[in-house]
DRENMITOR-447493 format. One record per atom (N, C-alpha, C, O): atom name; residue in three letters; residue number from 1; z, x, y. Coordinates in nm, 3 decimals. Each point is the difference from the previous one (the first is absolute). Last residue first. Example, Ala and Ser with C-alpha at 12.3 -4.5 7.8 and 13.67 -1.06 7.14 Angstrom:
2
@a:N; r:ser; k:2; z:0.708; x:1.285; y:-0.225 $
@a:CA; r:ser; k:2; z:0.006; x:0.082; y:0.119 $
@a:C; r:ser; k:2; z:0.073; x:-0.077; y:0.109 $
@a:O; r:ser; k:2; z:0.017; x:0.051; y:0.111 $
@a:N; r:ala; k:1; z:-0.024; x:-0.022; y:-0.683 $
@a:CA; r:ala; k:1; z:0.000; x:-0.089; y:0.119 $
@a:C; r:ala; k:1; z:0.000; x:0.090; y:0.120 $
@a:O; r:ala; k:1; z:0.066; x:0.104; y:-0.002 $
//
This chain:
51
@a:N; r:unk; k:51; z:27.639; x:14.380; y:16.039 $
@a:CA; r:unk; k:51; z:-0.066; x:0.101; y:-0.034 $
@a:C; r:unk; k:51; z:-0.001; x:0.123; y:0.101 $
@a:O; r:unk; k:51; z:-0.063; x:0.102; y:-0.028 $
@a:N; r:unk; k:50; z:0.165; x:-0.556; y:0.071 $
@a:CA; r:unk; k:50; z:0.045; x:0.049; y:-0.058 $
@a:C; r:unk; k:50; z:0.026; x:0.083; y:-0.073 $
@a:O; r:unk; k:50; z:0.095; x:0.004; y:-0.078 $
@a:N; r:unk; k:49; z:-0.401; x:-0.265; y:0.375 $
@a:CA; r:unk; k:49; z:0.125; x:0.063; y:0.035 $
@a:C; r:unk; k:49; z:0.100; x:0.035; y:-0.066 $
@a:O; r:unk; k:49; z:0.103; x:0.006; y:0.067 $
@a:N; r:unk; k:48; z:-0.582; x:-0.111; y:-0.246 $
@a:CA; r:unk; k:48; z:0.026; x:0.098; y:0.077 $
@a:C; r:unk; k:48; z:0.123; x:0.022; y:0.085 $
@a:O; r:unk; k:48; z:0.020; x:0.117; y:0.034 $
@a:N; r:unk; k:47; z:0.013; x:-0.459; y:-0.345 $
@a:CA; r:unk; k:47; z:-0.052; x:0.148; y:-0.081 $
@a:C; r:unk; k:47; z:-0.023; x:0.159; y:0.101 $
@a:O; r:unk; k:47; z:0.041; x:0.115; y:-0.015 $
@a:N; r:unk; k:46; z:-0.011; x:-0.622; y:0.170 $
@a:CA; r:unk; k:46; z:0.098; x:0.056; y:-0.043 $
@a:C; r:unk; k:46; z:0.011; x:0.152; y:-0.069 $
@a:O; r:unk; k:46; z:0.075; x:0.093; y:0.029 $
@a:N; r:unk; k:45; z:-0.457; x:-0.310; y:0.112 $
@a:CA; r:unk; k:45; z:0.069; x:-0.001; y:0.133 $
@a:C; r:unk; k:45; z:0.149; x:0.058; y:-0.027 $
@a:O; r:unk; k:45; z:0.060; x:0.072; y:0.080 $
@a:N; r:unk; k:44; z:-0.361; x:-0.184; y:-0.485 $
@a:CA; r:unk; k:44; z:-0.055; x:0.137; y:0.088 $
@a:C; r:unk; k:44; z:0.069; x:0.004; y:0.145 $
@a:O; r:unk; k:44; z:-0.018; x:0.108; y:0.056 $
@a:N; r:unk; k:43; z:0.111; x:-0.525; y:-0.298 $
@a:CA; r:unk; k:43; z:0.042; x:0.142; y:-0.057 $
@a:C; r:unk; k:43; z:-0.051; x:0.108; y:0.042 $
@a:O; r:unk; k:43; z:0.083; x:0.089; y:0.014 $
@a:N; r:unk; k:42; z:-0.025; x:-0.532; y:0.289 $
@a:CA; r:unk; k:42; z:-0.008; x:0.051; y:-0.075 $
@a:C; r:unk; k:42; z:-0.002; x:0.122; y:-0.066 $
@a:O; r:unk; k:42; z:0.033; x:0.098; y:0.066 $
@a:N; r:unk; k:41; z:0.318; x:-0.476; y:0.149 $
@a:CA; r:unk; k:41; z:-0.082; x:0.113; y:0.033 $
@a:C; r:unk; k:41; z:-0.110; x:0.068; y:-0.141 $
@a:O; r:unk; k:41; z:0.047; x:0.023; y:-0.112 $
@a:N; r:unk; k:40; z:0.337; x:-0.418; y:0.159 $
@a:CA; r:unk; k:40; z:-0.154; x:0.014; y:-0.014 $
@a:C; r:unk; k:40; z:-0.128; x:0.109; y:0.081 $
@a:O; r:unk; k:40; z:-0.115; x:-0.013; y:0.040 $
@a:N; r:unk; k:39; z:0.642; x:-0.054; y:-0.177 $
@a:CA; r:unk; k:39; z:-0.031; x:-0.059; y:0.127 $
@a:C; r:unk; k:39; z:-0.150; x:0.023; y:0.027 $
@a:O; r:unk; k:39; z:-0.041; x:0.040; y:0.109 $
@a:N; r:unk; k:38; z:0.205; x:0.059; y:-0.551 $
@a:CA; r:unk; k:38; z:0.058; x:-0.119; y:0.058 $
@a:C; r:unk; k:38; z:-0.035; x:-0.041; y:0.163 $
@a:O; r:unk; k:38; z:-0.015; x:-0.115; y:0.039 $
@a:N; r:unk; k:37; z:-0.107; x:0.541; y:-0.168 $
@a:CA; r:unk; k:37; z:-0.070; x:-0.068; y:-0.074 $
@a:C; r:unk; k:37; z:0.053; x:-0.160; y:0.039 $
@a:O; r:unk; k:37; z:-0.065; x:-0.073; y:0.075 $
@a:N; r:unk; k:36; z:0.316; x:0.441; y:0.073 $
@a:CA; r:unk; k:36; z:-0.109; x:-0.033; y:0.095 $
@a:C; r:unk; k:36; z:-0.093; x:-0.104; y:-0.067 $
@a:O; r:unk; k:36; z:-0.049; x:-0.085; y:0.074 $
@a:N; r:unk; k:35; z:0.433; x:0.245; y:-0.302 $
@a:CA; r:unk; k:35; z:0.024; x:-0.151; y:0.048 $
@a:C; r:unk; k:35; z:-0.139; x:-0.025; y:0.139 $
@a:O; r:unk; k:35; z:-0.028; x:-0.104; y:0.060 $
@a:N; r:unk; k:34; z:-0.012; x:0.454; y:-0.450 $
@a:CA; r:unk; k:34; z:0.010; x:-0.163; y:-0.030 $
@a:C; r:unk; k:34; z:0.054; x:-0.132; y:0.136 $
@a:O; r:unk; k:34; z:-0.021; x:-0.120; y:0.013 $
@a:N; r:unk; k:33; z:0.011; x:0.606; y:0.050 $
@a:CA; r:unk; k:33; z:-0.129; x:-0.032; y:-0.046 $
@a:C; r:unk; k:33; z:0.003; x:-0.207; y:0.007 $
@a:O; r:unk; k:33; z:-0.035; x:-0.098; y:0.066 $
@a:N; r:unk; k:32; z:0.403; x:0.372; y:-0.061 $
@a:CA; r:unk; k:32; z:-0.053; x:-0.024; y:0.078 $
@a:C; r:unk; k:32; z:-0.132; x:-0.038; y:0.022 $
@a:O; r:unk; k:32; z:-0.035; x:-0.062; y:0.100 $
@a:N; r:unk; k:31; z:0.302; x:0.134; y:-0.476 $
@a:CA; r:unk; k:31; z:0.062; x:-0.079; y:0.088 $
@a:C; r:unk; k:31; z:-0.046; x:-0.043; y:0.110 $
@a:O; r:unk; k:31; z:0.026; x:-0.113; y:0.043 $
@a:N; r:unk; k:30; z:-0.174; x:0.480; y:-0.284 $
@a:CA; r:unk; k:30; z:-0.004; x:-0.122; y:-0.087 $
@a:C; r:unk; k:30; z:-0.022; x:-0.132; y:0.054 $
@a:O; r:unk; k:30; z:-0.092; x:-0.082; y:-0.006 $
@a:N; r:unk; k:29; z:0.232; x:0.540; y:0.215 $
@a:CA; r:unk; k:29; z:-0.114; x:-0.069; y:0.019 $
@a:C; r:unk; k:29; z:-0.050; x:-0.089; y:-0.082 $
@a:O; r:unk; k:29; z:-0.109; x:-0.046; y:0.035 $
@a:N; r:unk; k:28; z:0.627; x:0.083; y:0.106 $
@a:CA; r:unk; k:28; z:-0.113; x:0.087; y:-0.102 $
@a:C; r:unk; k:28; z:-0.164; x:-0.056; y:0.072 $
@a:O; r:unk; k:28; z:-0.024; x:-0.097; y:0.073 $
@a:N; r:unk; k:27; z:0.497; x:0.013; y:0.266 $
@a:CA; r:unk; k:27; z:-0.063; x:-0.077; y:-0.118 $
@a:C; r:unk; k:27; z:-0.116; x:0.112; y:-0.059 $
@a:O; r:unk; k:27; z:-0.067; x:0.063; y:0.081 $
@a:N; r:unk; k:26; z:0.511; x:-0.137; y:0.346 $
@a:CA; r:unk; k:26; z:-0.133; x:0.041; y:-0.115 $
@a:C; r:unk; k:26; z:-0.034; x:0.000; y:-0.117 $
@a:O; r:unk; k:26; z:0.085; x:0.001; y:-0.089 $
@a:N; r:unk; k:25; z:0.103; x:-0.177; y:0.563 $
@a:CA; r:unk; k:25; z:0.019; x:-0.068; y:-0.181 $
@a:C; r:unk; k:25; z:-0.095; x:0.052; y:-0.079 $
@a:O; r:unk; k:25; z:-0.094; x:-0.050; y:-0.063 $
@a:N; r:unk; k:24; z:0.111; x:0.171; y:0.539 $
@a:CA; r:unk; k:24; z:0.155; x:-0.104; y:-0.018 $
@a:C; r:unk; k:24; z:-0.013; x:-0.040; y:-0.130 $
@a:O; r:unk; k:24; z:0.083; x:-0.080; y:-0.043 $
@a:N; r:unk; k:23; z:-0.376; x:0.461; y:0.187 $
@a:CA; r:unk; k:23; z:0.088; x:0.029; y:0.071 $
@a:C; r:unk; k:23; z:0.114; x:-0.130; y:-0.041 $
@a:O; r:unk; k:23; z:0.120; x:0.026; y:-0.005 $
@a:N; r:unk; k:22; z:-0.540; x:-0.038; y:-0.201 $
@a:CA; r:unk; k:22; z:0.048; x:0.103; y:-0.064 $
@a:C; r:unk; k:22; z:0.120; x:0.010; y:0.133 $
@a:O; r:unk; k:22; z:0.095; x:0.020; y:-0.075 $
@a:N; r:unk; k:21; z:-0.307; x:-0.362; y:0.106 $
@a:CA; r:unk; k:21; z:0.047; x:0.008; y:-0.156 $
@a:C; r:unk; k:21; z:0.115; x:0.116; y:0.008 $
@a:O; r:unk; k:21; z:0.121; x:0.005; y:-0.022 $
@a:N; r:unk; k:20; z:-0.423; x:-0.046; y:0.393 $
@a:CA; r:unk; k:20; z:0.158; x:-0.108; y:-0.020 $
@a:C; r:unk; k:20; z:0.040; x:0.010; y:-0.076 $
@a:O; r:unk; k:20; z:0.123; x:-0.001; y:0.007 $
@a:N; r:unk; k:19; z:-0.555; x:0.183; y:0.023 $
@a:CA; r:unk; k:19; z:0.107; x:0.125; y:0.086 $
@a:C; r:unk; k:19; z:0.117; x:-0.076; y:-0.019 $
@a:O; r:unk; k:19; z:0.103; x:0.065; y:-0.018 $
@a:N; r:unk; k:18; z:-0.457; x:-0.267; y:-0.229 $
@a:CA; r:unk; k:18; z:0.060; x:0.056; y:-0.095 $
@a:C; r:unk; k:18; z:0.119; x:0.103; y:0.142 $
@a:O; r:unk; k:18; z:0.103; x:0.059; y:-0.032 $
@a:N; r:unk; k:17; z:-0.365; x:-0.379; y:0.205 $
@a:CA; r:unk; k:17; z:0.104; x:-0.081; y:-0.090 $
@a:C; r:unk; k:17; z:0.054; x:0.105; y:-0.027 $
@a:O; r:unk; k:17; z:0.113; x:0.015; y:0.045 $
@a:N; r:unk; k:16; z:-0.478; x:0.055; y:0.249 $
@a:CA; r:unk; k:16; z:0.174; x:-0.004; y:0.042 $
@a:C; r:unk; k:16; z:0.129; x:-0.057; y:-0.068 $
@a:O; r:unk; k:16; z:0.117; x:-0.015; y:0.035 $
@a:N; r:unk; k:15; z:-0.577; x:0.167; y:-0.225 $
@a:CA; r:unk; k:15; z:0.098; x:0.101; y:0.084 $
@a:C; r:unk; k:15; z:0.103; x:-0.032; y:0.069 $
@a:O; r:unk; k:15; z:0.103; x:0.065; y:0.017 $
@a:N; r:unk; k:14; z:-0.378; x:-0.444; y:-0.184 $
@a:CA; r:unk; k:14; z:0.045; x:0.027; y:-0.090 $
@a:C; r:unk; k:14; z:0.061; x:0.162; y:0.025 $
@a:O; r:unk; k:14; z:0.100; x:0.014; y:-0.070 $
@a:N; r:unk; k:13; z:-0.283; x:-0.230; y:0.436 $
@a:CA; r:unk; k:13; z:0.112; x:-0.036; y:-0.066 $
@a:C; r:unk; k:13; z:0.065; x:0.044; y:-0.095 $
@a:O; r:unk; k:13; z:0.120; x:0.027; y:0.006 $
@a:N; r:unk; k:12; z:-0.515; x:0.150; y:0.166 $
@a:CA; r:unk; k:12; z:0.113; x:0.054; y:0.109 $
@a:C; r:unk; k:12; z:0.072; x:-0.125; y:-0.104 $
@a:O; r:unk; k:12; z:0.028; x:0.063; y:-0.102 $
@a:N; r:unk; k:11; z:-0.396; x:-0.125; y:-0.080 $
@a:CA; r:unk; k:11; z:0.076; x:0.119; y:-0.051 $
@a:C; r:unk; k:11; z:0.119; x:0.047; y:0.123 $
@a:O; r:unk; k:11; z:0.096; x:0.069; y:-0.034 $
@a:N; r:unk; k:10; z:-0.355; x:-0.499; y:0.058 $
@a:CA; r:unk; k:10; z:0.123; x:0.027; y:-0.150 $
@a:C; r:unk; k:10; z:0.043; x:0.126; y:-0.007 $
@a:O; r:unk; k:10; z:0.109; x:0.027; y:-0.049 $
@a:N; r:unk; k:9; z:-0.213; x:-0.301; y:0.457 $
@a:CA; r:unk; k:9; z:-0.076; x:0.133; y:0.004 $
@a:C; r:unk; k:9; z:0.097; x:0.015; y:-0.140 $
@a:O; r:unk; k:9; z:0.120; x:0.029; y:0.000 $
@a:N; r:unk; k:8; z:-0.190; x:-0.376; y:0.438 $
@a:CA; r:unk; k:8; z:-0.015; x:-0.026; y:-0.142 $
@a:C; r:unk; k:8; z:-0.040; x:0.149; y:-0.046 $
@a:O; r:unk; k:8; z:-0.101; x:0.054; y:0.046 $
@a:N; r:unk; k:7; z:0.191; x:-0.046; y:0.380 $
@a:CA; r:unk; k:7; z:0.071; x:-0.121; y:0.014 $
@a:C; r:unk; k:7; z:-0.037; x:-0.074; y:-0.178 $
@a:O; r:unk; k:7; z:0.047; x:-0.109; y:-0.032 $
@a:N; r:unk; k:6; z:-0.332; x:0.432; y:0.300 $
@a:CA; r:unk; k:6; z:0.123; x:0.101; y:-0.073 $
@a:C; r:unk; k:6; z:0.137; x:-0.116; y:-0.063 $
@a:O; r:unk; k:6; z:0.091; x:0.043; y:-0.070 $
@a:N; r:unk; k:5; z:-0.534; x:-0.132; y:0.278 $
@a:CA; r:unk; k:5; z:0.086; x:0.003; y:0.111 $
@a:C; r:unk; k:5; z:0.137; x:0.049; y:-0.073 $
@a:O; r:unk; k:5; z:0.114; x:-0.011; y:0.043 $
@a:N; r:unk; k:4; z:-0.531; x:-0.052; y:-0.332 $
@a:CA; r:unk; k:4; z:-0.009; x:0.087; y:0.134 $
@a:C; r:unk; k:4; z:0.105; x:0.016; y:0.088 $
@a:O; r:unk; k:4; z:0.003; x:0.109; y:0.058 $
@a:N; r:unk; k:3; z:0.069; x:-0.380; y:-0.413 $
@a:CA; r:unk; k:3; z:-0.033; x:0.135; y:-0.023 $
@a:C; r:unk; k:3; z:-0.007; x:0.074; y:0.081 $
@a:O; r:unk; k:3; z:0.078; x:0.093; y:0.023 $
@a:N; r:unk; k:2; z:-0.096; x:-0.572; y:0.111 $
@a:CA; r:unk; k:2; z:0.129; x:0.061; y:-0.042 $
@a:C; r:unk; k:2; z:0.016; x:0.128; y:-0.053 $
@a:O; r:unk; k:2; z:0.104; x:0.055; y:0.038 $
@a:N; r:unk; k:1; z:-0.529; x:-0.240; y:0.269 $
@a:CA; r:unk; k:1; z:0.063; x:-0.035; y:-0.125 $
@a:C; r:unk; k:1; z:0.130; x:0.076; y:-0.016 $
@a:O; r:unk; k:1; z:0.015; x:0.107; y:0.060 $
//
């Protein structure tokens, strides 16, 4: 399955969203929060990388 093969994994994404943010358009954690939300990650997946 896709989990397993690291090839679906929200939290390595949602770490590799906020490392982009913050190096080409950084953004509050307001900001950030919300747009992982938009891309449908959920809230305990977010909460813990942001923290």
């Amino acid at each position: 399955n896709l989990q397993e093969r690291h090839l679906l994994d929200d939290v390595a994404f949602a770490r590799y969203w906020i490392e982009q943010r913050e190096s080409f358009k950084p953004r509050g954690t307001l900001a950030l929060r919300q747009e992982l939300q938009q891309k449908g990650l959920e809230r305990h997946i977010i909460e813990a990388v942001l923290t």
